[in-house]
Backbone as a printed PyTorch tensor [residue, N CA C, xyz], in Angstrom:
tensor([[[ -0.0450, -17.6950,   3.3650],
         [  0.3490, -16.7910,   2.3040],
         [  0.2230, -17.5000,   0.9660]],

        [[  0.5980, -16.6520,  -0.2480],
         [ -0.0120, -17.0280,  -1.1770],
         [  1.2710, -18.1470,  -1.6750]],

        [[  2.1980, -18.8170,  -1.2470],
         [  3.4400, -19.9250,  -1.4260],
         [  3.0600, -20.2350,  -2.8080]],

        [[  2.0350, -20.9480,  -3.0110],
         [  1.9750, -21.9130,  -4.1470],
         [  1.0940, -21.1010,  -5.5540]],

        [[  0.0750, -19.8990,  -5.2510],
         [ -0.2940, -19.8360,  -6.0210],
         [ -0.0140, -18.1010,  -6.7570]],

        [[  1.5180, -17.6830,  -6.0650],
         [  2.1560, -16.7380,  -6.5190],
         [  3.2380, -16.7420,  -5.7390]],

        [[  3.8130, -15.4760,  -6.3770],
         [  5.6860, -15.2610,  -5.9630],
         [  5.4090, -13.2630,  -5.3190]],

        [[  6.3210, -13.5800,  -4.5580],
         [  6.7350, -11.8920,  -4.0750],
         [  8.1030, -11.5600,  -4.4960]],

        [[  8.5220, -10.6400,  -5.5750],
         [  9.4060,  -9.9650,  -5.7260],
         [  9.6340,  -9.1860,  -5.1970]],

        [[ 11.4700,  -8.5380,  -5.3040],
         [ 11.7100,  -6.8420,  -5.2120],
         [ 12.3520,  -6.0560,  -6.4710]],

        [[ 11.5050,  -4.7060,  -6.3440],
         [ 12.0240,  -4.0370,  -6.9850],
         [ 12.5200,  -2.7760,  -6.4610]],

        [[ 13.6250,  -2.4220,  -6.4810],
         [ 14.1410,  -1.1970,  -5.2700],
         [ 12.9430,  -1.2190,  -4.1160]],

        [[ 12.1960,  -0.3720,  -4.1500],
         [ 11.4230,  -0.3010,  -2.8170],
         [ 10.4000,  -0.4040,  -2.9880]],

        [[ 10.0410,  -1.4440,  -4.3430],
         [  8.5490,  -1.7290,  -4.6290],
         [  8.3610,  -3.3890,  -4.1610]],

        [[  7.6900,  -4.2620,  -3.7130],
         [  7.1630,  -5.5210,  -3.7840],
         [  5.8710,  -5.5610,  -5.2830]],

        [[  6.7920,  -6.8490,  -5.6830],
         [  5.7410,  -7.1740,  -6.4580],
         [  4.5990,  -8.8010,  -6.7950]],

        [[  3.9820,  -8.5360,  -6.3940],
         [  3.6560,  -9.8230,  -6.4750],
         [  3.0200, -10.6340,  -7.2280]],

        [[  3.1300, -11.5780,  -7.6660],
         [  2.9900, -12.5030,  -9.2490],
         [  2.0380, -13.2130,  -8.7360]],

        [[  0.1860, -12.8470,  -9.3510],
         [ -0.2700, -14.3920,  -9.0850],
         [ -0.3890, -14.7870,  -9.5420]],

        [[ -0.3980, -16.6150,  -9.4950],
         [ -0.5840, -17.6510, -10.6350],
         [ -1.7800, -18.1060, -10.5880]],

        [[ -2.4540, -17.5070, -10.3170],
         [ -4.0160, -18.6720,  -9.8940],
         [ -5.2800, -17.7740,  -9.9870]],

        [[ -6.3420, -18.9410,  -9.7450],
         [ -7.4520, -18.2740, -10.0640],
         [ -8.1540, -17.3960,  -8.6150]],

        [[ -8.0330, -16.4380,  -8.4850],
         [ -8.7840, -15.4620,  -7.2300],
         [ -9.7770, -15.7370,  -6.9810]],

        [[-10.1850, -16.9650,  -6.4710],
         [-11.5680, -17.2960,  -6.1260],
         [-11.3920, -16.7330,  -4.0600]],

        [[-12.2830, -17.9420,  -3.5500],
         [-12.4860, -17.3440,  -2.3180],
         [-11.2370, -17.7570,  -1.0680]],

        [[-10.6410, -18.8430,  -1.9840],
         [ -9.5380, -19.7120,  -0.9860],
         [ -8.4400, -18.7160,  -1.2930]],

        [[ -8.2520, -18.2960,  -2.7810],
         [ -6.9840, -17.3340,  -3.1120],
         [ -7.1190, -16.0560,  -2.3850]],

        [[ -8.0300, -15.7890,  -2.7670],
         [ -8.2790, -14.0260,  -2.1620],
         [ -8.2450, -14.1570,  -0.5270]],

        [[ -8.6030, -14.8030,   0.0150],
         [ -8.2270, -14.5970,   1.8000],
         [ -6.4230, -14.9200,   1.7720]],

        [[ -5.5140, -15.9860,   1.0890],
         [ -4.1520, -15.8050,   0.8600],
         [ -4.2490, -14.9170,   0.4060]],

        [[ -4.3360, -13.8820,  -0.5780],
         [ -3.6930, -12.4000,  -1.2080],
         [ -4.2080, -11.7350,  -0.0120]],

        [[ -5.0930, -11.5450,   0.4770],
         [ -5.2750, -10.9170,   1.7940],
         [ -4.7260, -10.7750,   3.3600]],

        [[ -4.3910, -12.3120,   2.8100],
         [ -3.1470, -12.2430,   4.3720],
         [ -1.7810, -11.9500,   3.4230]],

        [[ -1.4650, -12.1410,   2.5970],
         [  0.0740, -11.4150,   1.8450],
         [  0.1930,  -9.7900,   2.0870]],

        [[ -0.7350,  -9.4430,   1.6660],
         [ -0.6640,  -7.9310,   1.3730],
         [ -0.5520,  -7.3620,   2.5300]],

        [[ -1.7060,  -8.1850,   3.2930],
         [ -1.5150,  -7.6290,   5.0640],
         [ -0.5610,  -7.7800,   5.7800]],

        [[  0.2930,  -8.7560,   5.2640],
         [  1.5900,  -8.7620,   6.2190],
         [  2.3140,  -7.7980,   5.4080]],

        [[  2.7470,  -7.3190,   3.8350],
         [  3.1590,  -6.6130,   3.5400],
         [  3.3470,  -5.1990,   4.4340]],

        [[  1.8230,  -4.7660,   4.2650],
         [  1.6020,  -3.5630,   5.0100],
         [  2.6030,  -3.7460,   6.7770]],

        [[  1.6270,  -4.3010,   7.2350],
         [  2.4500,  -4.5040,   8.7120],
         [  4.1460,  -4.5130,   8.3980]],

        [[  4.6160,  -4.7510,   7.4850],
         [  5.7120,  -4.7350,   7.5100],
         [  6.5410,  -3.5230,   7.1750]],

        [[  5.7780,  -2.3660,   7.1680],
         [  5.3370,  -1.2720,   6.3450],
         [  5.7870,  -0.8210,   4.9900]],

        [[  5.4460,  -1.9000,   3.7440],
         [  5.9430,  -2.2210,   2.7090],
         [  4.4110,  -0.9740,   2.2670]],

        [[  5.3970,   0.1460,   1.2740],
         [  3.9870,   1.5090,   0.7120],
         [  4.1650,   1.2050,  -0.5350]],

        [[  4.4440,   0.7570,  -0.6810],
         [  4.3540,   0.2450,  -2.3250],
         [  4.5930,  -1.4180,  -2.9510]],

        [[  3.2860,  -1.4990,  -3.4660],
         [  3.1280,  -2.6970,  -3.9510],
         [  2.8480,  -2.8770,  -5.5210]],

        [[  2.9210,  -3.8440,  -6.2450],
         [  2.5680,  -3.9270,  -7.7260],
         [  1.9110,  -5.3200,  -7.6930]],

        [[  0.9440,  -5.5550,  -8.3700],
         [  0.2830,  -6.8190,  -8.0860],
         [  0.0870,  -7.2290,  -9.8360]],

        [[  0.7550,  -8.0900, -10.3630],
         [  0.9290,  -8.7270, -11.4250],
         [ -0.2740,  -9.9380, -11.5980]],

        [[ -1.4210,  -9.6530, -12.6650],
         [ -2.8300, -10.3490, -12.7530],
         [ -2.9130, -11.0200, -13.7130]],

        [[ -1.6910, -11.1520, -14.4570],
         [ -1.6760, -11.2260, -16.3530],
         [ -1.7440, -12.9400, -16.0120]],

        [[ -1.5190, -13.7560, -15.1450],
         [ -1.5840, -15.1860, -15.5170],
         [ -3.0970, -15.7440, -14.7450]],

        [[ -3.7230, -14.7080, -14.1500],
         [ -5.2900, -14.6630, -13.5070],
         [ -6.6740, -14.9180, -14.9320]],

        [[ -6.8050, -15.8100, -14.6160],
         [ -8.4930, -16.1050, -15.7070],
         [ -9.3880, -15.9560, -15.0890]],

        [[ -9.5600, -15.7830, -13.8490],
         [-10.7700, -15.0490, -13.0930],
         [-10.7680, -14.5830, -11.7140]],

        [[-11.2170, -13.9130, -10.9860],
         [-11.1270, -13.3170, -10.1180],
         [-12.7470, -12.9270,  -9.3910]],

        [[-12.7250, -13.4420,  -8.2430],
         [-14.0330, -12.8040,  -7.9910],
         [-14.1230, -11.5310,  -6.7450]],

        [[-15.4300, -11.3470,  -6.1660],
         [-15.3040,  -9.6050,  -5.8870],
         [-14.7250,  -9.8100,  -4.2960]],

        [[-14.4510, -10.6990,  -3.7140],
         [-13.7780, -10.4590,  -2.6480],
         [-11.8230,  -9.9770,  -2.7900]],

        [[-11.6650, -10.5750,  -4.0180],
         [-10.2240, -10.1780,  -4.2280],
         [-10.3490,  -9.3320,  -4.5630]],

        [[-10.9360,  -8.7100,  -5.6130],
         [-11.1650,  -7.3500,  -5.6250],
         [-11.3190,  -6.2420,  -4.3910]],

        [[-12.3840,  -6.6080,  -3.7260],
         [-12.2420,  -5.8090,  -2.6490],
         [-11.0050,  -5.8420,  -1.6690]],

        [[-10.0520,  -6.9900,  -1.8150],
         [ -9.1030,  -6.8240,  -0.8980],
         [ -7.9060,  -6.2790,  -1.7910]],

        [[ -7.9670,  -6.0050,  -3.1690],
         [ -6.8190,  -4.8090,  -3.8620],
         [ -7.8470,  -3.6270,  -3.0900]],

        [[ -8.5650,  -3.1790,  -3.3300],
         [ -9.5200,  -2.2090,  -3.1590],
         [ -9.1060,  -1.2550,  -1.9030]],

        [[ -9.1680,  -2.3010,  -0.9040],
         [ -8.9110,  -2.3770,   0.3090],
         [ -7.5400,  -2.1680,   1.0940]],

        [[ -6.5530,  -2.3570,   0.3160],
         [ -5.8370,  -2.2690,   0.7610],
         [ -4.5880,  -1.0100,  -0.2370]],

        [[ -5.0720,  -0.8790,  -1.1570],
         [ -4.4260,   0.6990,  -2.2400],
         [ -5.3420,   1.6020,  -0.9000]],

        [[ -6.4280,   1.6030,  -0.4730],
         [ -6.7890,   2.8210,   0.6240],
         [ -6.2330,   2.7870,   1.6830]],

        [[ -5.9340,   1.6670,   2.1940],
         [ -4.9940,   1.6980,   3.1550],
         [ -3.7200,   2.6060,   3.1220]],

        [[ -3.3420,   1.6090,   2.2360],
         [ -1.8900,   2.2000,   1.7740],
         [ -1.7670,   3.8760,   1.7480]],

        [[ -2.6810,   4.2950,   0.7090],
         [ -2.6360,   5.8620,   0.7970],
         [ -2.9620,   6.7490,   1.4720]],

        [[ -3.5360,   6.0110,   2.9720],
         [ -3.1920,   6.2660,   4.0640],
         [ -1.5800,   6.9640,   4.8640]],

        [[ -0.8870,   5.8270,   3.7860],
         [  0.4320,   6.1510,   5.1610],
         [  1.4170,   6.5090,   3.6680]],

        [[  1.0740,   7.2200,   2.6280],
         [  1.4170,   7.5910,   1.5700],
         [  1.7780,   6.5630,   0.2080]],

        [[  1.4950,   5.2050,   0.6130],
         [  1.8430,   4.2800,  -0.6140],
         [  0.5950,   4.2640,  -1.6220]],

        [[  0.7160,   3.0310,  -1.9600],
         [ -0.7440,   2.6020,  -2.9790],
         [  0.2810,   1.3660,  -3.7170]],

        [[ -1.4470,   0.2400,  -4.2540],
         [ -1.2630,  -0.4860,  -4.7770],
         [ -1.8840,  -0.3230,  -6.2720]],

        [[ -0.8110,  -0.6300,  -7.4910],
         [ -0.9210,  -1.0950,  -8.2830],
         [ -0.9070,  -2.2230,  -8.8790]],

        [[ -1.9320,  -2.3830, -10.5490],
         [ -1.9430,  -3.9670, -10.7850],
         [ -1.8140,  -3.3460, -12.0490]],

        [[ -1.4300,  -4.5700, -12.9890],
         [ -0.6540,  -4.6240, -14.3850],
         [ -1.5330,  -6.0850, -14.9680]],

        [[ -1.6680,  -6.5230, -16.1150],
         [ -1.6960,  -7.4400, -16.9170],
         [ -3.1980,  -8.2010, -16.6380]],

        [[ -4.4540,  -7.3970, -16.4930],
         [ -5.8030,  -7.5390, -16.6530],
         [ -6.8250,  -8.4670, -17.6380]],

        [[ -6.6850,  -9.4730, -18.0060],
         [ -7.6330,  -9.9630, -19.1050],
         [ -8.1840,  -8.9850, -19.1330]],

        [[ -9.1080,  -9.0470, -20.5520],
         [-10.3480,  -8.3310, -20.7310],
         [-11.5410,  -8.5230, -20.2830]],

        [[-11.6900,  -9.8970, -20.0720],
         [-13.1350,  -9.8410, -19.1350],
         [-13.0010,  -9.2120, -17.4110]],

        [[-11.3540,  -9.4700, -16.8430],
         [-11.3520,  -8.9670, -15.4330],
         [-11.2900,  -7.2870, -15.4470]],

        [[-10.6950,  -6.9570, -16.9050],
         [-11.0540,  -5.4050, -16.8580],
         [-12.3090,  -4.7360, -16.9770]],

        [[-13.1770,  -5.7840, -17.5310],
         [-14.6730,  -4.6320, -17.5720],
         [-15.0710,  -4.9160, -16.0950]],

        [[-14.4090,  -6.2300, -15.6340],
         [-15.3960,  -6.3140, -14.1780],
         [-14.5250,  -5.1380, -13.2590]],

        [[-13.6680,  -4.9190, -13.6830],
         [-13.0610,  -4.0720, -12.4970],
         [-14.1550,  -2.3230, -13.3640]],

        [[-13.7510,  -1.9390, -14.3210],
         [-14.3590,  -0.6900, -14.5510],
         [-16.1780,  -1.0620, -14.3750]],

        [[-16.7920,  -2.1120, -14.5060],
         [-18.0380,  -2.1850, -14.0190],
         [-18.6540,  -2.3950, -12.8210]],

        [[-17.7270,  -2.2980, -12.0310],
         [-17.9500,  -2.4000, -10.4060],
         [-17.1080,  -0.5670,  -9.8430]],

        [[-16.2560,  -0.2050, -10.4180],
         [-15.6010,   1.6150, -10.2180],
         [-14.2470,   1.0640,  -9.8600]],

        [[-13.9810,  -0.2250,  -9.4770],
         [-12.9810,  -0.6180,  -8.6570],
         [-11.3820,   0.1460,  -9.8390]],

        [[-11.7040,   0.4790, -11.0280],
         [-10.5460,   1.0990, -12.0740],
         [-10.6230,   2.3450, -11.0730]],

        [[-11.4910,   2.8560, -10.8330],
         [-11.5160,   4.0050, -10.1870],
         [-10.7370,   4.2420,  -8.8390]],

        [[-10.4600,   3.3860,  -7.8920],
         [ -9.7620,   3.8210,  -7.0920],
         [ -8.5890,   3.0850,  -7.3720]],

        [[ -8.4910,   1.4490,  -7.3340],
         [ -6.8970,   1.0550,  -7.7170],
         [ -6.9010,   1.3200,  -9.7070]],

        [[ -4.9260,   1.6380,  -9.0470],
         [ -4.5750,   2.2230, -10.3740],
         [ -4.4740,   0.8830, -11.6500]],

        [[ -4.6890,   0.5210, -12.7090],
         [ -4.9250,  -0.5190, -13.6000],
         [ -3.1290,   0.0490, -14.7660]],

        [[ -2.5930,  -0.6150, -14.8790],
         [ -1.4600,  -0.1910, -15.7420],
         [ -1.6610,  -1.9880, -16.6080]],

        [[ -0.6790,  -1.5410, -18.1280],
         [ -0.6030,  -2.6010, -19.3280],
         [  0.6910,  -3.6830, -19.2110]],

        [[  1.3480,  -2.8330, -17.8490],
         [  2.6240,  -3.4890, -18.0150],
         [  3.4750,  -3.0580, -16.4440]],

        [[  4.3830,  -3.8400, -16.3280],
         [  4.8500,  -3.9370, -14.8210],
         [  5.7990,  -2.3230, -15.0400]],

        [[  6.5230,  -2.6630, -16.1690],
         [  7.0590,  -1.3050, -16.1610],
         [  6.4990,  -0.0430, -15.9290]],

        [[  5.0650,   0.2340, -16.6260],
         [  4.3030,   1.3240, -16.5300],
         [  4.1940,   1.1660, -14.8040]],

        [[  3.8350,   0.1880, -13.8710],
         [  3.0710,   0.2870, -12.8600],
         [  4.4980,   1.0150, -12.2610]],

        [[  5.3600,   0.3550, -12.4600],
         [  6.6200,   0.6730, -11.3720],
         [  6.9720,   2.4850, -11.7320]],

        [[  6.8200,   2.4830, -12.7580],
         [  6.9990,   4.1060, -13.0260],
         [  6.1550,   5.1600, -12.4370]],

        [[  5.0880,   4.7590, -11.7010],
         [  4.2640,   5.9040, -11.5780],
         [  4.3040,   5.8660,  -9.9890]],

        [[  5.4040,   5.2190,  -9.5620],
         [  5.9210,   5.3030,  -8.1130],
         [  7.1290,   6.5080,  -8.2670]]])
């Protein structure tokens, strides 16, 4: 799990999780086993906090991607908050804005639960 290079909060019946690091290929298989145990745990709502992320590449992406469809499967979804600007054009230049929801702030994300 992701121990060292983020934190899992609660918020009433949201998890949120803080990463500190860069989403390369070692991070993104940890955010991938986090989220997945989330789910199994049947945690439907998640918030994924990106604001201390300087880059990210497309496997982490695909595993937010991947797992907001899941989720809205069994009625949850994942949101993310605090995007650089270069990880936001890569997310709207790949559609990935298009299916996970993109919010400016943890508050906004938690509100639209």
């Amino acid at each position: 799990m992701l121990e060292e290079s983020s934190h899992i909060r609660q918020n009433a019946d949201v998890k949120i999780i803080d990463v500190n690091s860069y989403l390369g290929s070692y991070a993104a298989a940890d955010l991938r086993e986090t989220l997945a145990n989330l789910v199994n745990q049947d945690v439907q709502k998640i918030v994924v906090n990106l604001s201390k992320v300087e880059h990210i590449n497309s496997m982490a992406i695909g595993v937010l991607v991947g797992t907001a469809k899941q989720l809205r499967l069994k009625d949850g979804d994942v949101k993310i908050y605090g995007l650089a600007e270069n990880i936001r054009r890569t997310f709207d230049l790949i559609g990935a804005s298009d299916i996970v929801e993109i919010h400016d702030s943890e508050d906004s994300a938690l509100a639209t639960f």
